[in-house]
N, CA, C and O atoms as a printed pandas DataFrame, in Angstrom:
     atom_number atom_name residue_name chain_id  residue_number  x_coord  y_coord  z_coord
0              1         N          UNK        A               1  -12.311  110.205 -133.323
1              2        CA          UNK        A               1  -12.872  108.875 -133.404
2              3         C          UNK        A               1  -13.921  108.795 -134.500
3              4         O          UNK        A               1  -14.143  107.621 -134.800
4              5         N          UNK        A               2  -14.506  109.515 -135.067
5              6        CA          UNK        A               2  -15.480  109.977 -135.712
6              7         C          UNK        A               2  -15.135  109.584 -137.298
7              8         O          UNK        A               2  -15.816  108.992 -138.135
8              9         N          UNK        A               3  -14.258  109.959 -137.341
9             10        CA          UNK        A               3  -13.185  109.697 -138.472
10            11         C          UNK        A               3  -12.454  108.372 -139.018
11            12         O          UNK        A               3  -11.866  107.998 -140.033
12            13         N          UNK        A               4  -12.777  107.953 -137.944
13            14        CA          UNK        A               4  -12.103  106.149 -138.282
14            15         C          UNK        A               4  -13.136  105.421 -137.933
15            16         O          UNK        A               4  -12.942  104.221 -138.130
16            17         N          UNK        A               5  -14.453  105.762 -137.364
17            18        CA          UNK        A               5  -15.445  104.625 -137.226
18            19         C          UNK        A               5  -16.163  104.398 -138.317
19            20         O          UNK        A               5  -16.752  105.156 -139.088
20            21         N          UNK        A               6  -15.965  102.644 -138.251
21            22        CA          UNK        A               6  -16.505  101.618 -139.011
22            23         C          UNK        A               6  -15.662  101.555 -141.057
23            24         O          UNK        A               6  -16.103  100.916 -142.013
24            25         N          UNK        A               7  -14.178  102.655 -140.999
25            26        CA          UNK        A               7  -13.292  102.153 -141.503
26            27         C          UNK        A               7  -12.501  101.287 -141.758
27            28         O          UNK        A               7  -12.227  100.691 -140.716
28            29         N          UNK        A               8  -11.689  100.672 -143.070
29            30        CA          UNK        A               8  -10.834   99.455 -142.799
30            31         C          UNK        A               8   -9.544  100.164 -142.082
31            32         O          UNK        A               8   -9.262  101.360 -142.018
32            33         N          UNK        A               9   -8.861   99.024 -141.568
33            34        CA          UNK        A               9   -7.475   98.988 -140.823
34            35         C          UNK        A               9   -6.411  100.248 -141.464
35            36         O          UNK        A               9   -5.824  101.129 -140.835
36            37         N          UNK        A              10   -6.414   99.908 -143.254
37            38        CA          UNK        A              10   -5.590  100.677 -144.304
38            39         C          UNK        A              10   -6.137  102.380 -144.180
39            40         O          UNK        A              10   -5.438  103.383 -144.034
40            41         N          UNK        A              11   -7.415  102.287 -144.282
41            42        CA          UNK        A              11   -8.206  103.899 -144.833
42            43         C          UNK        A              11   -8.031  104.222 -143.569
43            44         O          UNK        A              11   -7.803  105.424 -143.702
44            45         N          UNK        A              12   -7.962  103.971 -142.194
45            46        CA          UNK        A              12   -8.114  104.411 -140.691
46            47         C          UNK        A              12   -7.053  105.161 -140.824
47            48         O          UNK        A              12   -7.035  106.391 -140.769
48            49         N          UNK        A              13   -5.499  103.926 -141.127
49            50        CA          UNK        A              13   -4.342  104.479 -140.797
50            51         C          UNK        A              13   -3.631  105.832 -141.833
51            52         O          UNK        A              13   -2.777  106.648 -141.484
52            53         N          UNK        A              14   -4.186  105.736 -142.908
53            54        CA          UNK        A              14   -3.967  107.059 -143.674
54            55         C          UNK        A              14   -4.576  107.729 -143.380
55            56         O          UNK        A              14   -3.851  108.720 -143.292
56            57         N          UNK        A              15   -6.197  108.212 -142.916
57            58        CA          UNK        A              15   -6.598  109.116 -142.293
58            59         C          UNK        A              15   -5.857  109.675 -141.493
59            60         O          UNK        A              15   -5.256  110.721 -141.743
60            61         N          UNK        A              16   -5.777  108.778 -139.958
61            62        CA          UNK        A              16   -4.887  109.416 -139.103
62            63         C          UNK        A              16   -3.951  110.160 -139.264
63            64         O          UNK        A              16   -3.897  111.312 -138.835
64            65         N          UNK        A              17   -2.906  109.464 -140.048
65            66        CA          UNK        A              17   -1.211  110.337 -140.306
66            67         C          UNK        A              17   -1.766  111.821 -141.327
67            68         O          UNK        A              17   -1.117  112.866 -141.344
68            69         N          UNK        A              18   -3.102  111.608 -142.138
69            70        CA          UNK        A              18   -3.213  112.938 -142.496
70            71         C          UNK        A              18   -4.209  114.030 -141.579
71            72         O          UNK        A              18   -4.375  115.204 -141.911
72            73         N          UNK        A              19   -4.741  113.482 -140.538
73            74        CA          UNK        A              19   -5.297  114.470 -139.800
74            75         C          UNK        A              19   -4.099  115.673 -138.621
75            76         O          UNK        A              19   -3.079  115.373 -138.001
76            77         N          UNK        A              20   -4.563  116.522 -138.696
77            78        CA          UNK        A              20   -3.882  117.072 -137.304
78            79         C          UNK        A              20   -4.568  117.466 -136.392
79            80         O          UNK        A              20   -4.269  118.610 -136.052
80            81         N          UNK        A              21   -5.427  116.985 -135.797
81            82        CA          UNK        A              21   -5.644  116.563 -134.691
82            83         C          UNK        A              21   -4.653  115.761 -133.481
83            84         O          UNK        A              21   -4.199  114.623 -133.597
84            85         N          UNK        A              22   -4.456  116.707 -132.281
85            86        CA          UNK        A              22   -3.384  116.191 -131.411
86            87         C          UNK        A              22   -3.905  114.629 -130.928
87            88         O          UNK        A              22   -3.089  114.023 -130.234
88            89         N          UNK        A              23   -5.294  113.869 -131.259
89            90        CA          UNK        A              23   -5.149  112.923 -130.673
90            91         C          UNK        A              23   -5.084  111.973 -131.291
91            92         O          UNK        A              23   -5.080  110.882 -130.719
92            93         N          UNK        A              24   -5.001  112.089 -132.897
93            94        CA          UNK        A              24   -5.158  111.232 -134.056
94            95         C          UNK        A              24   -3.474  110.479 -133.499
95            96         O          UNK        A              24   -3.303  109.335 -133.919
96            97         N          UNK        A              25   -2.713  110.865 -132.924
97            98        CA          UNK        A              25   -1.353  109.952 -132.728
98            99         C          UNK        A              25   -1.481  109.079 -131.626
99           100         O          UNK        A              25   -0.548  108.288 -131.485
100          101         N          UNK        A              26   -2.516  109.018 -130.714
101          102        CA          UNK        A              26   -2.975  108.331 -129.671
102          103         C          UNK        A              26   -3.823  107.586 -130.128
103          104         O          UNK        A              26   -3.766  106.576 -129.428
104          105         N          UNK        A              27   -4.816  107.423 -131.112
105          106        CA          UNK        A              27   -5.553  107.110 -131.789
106          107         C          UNK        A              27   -5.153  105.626 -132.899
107          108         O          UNK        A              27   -5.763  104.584 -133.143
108          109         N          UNK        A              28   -3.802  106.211 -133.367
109          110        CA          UNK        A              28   -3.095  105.191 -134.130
110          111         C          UNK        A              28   -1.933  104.432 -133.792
111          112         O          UNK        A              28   -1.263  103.654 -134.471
112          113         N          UNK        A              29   -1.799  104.916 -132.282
113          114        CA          UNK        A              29   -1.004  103.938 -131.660
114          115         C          UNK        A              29   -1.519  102.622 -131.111
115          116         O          UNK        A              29   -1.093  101.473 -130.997
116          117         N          UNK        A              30   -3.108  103.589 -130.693
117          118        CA          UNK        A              30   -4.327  102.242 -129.842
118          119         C          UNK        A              30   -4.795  101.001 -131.118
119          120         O          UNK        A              30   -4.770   99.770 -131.136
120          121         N          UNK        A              31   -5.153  101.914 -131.968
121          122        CA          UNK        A              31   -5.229  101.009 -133.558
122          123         C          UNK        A              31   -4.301   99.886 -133.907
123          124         O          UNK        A              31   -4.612   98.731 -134.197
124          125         N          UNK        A              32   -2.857  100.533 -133.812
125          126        CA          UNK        A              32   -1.860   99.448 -134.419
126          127         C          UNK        A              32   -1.447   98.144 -133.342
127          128         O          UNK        A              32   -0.885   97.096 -133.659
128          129         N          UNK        A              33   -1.970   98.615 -131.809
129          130        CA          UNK        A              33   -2.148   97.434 -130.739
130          131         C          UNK        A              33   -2.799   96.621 -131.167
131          132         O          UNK        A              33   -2.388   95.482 -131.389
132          133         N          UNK        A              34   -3.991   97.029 -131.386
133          134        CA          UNK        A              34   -5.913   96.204 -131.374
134          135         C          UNK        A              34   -5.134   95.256 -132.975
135          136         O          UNK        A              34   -4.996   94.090 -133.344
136          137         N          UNK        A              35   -4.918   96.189 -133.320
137          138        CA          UNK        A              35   -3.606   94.879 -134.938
138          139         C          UNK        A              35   -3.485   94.161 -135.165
139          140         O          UNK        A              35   -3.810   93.278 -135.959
140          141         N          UNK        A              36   -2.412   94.632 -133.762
141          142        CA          UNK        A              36   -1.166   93.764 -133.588
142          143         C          UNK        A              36   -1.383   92.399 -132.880
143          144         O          UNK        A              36   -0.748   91.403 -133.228
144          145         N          UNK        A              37   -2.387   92.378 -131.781
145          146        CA          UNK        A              37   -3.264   91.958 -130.641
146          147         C          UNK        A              37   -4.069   90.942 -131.663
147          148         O          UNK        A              37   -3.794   89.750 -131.525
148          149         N          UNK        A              38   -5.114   91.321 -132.756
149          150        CA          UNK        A              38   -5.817   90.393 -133.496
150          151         C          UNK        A              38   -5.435   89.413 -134.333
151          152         O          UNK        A              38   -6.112   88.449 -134.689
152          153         N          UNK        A              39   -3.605   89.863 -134.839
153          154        CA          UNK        A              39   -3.264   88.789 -135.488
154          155         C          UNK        A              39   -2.410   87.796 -134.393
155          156         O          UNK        A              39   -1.999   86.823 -135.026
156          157         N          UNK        A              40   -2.057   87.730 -133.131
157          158        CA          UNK        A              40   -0.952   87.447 -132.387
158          159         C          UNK        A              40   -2.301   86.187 -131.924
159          160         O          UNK        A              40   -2.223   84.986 -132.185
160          161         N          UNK        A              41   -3.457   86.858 -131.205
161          162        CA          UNK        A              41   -4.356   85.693 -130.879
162          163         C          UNK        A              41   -5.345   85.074 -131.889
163          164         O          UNK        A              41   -5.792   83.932 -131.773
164          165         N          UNK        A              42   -5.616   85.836 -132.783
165          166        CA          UNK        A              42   -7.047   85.181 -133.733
166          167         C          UNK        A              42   -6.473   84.840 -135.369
167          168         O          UNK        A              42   -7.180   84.448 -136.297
168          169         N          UNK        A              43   -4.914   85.129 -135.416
169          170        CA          UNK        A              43   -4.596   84.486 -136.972
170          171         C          UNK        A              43   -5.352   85.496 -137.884
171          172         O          UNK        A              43   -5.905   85.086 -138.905
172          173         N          UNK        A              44   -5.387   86.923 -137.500
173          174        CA          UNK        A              44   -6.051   87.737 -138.441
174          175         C          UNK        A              44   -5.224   88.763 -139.820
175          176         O          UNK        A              44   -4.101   89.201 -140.068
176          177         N          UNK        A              45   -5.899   88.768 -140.124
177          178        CA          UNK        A              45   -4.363   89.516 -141.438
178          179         C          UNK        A              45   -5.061   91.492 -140.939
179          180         O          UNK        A              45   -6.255   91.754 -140.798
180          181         N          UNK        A              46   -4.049   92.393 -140.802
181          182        CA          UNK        A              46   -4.785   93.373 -141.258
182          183         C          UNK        A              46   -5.411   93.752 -141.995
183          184         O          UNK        A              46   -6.167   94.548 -141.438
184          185         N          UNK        A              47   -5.719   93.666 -143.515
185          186        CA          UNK        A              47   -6.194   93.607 -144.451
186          187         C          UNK        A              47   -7.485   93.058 -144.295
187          188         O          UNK        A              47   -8.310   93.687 -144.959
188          189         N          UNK        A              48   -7.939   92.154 -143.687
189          190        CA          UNK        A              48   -9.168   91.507 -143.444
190          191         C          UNK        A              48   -9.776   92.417 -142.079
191          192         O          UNK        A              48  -10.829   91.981 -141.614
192          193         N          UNK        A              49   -9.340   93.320 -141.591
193          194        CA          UNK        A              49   -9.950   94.036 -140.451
194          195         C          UNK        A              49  -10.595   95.197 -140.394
195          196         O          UNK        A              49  -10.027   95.999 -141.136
196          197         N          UNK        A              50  -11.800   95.806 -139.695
197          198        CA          UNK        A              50  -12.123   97.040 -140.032
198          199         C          UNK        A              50  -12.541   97.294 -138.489
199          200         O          UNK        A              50  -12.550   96.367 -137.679
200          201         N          UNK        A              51  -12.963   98.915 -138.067
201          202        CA          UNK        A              51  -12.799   99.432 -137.223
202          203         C          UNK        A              51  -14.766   99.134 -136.609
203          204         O          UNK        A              51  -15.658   99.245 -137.449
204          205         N          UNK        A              52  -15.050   98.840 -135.375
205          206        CA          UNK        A              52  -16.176   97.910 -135.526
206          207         C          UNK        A              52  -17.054   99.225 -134.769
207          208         O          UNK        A              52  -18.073   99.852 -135.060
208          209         N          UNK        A              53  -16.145   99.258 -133.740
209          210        CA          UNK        A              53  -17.030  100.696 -132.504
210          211         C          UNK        A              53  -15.764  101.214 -132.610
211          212         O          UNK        A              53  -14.869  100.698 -133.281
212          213         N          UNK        A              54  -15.654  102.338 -131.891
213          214        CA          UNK        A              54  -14.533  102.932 -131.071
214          215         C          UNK        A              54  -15.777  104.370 -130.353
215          216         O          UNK        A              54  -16.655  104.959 -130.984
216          217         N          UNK        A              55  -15.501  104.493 -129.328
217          218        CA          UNK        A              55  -16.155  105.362 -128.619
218          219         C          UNK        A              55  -14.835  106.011 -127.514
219          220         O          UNK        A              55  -13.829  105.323 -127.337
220          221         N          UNK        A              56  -14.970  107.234 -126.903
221          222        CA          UNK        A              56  -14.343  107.515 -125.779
222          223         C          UNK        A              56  -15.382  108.407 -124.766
223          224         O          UNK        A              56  -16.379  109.107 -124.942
224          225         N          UNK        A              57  -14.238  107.797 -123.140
225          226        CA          UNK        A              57  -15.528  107.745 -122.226
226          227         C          UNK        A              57  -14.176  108.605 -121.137
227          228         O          UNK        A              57  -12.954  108.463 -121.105
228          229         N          UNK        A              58  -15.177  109.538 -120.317
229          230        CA          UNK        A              58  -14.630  110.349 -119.417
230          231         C          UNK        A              58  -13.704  109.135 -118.586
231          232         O          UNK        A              58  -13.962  107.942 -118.745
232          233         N          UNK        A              59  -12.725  109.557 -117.787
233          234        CA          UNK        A              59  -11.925  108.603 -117.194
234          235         C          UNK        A              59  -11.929  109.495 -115.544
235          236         O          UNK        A              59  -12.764  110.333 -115.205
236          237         N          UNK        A              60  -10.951  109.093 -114.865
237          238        CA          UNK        A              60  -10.607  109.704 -113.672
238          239         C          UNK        A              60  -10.213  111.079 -113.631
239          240         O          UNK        A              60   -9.441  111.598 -114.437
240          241         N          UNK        A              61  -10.836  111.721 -112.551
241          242        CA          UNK        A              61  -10.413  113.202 -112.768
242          243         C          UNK        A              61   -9.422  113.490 -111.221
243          244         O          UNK        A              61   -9.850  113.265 -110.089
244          245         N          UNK        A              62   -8.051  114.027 -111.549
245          246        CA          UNK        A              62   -7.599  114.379 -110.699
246          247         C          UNK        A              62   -7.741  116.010 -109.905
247          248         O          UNK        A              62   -7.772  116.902 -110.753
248          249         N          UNK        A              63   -7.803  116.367 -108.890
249          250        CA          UNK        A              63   -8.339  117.298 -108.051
250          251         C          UNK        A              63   -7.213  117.625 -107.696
251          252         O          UNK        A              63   -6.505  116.820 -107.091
252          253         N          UNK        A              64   -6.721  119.088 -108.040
253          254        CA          UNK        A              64   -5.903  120.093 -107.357
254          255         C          UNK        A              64   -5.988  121.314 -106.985
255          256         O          UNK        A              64   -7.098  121.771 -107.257
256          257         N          UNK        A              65   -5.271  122.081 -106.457
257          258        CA          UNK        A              65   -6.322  123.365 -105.718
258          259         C          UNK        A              65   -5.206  124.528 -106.508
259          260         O          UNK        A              65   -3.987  124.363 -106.475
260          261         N          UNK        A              66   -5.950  125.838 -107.285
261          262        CA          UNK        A              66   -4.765  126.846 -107.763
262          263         C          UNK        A              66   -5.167  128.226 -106.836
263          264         O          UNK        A              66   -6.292  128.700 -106.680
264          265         N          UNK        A              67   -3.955  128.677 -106.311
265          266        CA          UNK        A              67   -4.469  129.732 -105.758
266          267         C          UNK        A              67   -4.986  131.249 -106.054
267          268         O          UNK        A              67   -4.576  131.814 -107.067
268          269         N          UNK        A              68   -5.591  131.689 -105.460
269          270        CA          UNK        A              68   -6.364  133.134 -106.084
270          271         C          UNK        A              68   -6.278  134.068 -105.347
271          272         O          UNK        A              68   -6.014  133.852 -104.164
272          273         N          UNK        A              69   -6.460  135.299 -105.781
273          274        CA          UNK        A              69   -6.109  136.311 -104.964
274          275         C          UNK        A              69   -6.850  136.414 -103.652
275          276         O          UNK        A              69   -7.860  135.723 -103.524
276          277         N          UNK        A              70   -6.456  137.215 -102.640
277          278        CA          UNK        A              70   -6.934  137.371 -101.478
278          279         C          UNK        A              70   -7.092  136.225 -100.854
279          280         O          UNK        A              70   -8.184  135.823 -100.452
280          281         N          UNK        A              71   -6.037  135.630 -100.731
281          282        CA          UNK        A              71   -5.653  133.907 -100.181
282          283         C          UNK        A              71   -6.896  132.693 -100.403
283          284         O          UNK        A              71   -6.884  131.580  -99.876
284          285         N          UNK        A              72   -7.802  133.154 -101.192
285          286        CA          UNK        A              72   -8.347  132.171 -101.870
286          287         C          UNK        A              72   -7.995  131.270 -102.952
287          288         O          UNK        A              72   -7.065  131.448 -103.740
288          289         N          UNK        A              73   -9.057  129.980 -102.933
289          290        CA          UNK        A              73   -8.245  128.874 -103.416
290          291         C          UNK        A              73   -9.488  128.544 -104.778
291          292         O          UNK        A              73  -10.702  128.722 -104.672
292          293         N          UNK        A              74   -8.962  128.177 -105.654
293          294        CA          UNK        A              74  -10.091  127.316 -106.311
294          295         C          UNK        A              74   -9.997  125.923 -106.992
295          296         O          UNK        A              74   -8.827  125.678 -107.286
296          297         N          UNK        A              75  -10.753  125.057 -107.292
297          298        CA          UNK        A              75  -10.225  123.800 -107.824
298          299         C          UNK        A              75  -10.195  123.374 -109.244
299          300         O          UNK        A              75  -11.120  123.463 -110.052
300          301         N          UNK        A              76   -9.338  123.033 -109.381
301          302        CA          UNK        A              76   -8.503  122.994 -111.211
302          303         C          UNK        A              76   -8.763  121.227 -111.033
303          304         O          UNK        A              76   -8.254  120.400 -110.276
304          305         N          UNK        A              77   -9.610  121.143 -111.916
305          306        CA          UNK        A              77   -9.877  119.563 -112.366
306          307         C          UNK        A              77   -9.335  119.192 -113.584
307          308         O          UNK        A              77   -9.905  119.484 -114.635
308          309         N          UNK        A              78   -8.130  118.483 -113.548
309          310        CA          UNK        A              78   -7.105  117.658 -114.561
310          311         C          UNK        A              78   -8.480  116.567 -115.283
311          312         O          UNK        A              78   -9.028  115.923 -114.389
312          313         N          UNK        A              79   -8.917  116.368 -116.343
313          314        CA          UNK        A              79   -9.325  115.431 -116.685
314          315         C          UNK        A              79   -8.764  114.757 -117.480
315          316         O          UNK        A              79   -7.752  115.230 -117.996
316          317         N          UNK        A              80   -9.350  113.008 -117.986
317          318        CA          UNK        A              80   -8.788  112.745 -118.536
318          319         C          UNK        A              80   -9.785  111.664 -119.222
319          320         O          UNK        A              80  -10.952  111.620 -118.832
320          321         N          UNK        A              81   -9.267  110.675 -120.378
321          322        CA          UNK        A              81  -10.653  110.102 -120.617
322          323         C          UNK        A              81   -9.902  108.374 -120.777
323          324         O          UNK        A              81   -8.718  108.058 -120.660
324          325         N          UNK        A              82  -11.010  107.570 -121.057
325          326        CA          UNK        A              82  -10.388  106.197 -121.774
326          327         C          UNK        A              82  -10.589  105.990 -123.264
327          328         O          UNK        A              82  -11.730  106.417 -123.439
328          329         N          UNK        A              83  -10.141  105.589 -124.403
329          330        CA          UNK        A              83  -10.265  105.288 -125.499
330          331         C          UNK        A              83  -10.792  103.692 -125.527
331          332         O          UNK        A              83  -10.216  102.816 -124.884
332          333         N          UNK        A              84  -12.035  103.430 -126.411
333          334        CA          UNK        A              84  -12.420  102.075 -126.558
334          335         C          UNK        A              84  -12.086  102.033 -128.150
335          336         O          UNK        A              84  -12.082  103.064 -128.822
336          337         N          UNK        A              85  -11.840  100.903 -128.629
337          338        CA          UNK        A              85  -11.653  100.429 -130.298
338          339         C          UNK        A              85  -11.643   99.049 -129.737
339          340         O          UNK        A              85  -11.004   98.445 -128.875
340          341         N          UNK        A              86  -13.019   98.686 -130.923
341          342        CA          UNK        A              86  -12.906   96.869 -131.090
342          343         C          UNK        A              86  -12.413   97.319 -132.836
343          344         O          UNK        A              86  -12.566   98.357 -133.480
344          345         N          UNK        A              87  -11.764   95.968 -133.173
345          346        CA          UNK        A              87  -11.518   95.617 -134.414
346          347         C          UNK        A              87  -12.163   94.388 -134.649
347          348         O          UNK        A              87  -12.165   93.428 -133.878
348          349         N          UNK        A              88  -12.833   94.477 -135.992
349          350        CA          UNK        A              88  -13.448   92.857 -136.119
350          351         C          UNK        A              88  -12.957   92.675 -137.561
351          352         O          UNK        A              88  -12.406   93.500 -138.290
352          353         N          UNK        A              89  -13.300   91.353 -137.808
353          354        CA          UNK        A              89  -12.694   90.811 -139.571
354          355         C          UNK        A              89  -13.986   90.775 -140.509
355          356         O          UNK        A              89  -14.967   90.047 -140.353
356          357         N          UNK        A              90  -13.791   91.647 -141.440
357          358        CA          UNK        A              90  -15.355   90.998 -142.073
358          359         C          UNK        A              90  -15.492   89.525 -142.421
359          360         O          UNK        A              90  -14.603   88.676 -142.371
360          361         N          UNK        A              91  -16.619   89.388 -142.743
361          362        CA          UNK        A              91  -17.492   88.370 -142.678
362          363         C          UNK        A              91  -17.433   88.366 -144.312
363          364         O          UNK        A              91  -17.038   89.167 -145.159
364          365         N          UNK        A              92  -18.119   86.854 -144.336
365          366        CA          UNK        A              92  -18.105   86.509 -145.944
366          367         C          UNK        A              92  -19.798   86.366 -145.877
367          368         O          UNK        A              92  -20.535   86.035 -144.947
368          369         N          UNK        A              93  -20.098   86.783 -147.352
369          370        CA          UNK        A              93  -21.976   87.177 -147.531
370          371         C          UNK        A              93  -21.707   85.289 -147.893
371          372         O          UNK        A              93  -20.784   84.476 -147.942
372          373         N          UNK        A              94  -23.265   85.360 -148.086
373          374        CA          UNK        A              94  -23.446   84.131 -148.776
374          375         C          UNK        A              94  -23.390   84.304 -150.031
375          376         O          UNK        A              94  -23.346   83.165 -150.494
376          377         N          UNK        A              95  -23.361   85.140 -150.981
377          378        CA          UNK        A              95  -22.719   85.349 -152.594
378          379         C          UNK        A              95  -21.408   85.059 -152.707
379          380         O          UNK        A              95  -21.038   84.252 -153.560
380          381         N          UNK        A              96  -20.562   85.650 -151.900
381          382        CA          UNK        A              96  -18.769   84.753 -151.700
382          383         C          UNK        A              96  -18.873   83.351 -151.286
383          384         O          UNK        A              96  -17.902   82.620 -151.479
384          385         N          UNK        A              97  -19.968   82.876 -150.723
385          386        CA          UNK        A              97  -19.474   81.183 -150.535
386          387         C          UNK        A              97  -19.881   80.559 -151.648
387          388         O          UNK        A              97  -19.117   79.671 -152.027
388          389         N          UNK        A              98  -20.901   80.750 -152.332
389          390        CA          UNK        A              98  -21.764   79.560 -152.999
390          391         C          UNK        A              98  -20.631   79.675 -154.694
391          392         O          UNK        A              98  -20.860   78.925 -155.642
């Protein structure tokens, strides 16, 4: 996430496809939604979009038990997290209007 915050839409998505990082493909799937999502309701072009926050936050942890020797048990916590990304459109200065 580190890597695409406060990037445009274009520089995000070439980052990604050149990182290897296993989550950069989860990363640019959530991206090409938030997109897809900004031009479908707000009439936005990609080109006019850049990456505003994106943060990720622990999510639900599932609880299972693995067993250990001498019929003991211990607990293996599956975690998992949520991904946040806003996309916003820049803004025009007041030197582009006048």
């Amino acid at each position: 996430m580190d890597l695409v915050r406060g990037a445009s839409v274009d520089e995000a998505f070439d980052t990604l496809r050149m990182t290897r990082k296993r989550a950069s493909v989860i990363i640019a799937k959530l991206l090409k939604s938030a997109v897809a999502t900004a031009g479908d309701q707000h009439d936005i072009e990609a080109e006019d979009l850049y990456i505003k926050r994106a943060w990720v936050d622990g999510g639900p942890m599932r609880k299972t038990w693995w067993p250990r020797p001498r019929g003991m048990a211990a607990r293996k916590r599956h975690r998992t997290s949520h991904v946040n990304l806003v996309v916003a459109a820049y803004e025009e200065t007041e030197e582009n209007q006048t």
